[in-house]
C-alpha positions in Angstrom: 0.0 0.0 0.0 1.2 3.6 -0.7 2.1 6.2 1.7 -0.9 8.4 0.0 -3.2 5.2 0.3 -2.3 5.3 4.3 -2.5 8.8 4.5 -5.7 8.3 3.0 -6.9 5.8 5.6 -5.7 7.2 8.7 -7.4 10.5 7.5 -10.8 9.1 7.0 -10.2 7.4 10.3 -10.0 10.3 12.0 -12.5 11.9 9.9 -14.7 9.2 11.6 -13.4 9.9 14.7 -14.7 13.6 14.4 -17.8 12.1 12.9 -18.3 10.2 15.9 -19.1 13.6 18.4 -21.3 15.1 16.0 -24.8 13.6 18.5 -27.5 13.8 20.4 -28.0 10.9 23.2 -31.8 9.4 22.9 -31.4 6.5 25.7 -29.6 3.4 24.2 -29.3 4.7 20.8 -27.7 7.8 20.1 -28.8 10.0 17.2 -25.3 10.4 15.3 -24.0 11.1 11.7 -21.6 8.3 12.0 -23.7 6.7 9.0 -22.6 10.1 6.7 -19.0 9.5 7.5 -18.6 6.0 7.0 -20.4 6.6 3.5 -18.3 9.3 2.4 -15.0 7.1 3.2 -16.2 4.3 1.7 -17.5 6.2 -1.4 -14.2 8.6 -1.4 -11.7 5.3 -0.7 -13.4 2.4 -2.3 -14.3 -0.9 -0.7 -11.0 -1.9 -0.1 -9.8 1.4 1.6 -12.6 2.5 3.0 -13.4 -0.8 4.9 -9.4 -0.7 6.1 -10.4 3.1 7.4 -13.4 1.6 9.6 -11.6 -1.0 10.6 -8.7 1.4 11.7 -11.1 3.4 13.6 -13.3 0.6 15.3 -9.1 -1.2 16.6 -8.6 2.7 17.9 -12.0 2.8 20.0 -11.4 -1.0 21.1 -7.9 -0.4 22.2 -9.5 2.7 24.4 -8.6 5.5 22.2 -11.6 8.1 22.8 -12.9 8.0 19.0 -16.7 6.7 19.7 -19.3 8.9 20.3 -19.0 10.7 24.0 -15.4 10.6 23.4 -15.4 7.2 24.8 -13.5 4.0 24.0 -12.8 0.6 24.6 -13.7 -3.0 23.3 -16.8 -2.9 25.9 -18.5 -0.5 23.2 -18.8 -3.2 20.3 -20.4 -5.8 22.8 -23.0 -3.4 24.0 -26.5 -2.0 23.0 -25.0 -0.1 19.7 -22.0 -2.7 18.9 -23.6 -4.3 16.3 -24.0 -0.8 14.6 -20.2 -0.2 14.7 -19.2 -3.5 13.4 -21.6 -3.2 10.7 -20.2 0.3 9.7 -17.4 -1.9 7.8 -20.3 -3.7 5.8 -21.5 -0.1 4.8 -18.2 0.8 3.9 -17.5 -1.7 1.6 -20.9 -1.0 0.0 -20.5 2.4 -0.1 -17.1 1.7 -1.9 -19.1 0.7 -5.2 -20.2 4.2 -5.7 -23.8 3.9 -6.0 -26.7 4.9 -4.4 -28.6 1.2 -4.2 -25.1 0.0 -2.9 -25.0 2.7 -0.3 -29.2 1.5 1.0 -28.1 -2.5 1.1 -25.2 -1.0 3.5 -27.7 0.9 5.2 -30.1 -2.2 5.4 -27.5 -4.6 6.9 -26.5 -2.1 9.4 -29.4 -1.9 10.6 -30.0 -5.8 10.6 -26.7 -6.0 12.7 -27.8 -3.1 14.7 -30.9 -4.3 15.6 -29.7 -8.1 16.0 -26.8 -6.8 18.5 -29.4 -4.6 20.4 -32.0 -7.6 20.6 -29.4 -10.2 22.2 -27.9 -7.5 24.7 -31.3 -6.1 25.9 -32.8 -9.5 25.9 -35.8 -7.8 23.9 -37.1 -9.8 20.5 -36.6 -8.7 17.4 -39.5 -6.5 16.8 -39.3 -4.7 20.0 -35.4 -4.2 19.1 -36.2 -2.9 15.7 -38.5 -0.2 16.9 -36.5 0.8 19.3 -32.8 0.9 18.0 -33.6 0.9 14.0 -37.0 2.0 12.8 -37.0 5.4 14.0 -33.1 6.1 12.7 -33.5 4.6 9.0 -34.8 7.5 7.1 -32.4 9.6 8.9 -29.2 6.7 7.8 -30.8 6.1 4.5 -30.6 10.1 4.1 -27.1 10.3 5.5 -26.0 7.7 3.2 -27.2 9.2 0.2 -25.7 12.4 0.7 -21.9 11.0 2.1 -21.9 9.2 -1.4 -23.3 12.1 -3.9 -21.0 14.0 -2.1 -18.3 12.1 -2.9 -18.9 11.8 -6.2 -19.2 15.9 -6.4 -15.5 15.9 -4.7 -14.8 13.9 -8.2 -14.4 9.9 -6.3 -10.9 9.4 -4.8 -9.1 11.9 -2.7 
């Protein structure tokens, strides 16, 4: 890899990172634009980048660098209520990384199945419950997010 491909990375990571304290807490869930800046890595890196950049970022908050929302971190955050959110973020990344808008949605729709699978096995709620409490009333607002991380990525002319 290329010292501008890992400059690229460890940008986007902390482009993420910065991402990450852009919120508002709403209980278990809080309401973030993590979703905008995973989209616009993957969209602006590619799969293959852009899933390394996640990746970077979720190691950093596991290893208790302060890069998840709250300016928390540690590996206790990807086994709790929102963990399956943030290990999904490299699904969306990589389909972000195609460059299309019905890529970007399936990203958004498997986050939210992990999401909502992780939230249901930690609160010990069923699925349905889960899903109207951790997804249903943050999917327009991901689907939305998604969108624009990508067409803005394709404005900024793809790779950076």
């Amino acid at each position: 890899m290329s010292t501008k491909g890992l400059t690229r990375i460890a940008l986007s990571a902390a482009l993420l990172a910065a991402v990450s304290q852009l919120a508002i807490p709403l209980g278990g869930v809080p309401l973030t634009v993590q979703v905008f800046g995973v989209a616009l890595c993957g969209s602006l890196l590619g799969k293959k980048e852009g899933v390394i950049a996640v990746a970077v970022w979720l190691l950093l908050g596991a290893a208790g660098v302060p890069v998840f929302y709250g300016f928390q971190g540690g590996f206790t955050h990807l086994l709790g209520y929102t963990g399956g959110f943030l290990w999904s973020f490299l699904v969306l990344a990589f389909c972000c990384g195609f460059k299309k808008s019905s890529a970007g949605l399936l990203g958004v729709a498997a986050c939210h199945l992990l999401g909502t699978v992780q939230f249901a096995l930690v609160s010990g709620n069923g699925p349905w419950i889960s899903w109207m409490q951790a997804s249903l009333p943050y999917l327009l607002k991901d689907v939305l997010l998604a969108l624009v991380g990508i067409g803005l990525s394709k404005r900024l002319g793809g790779k950076i």
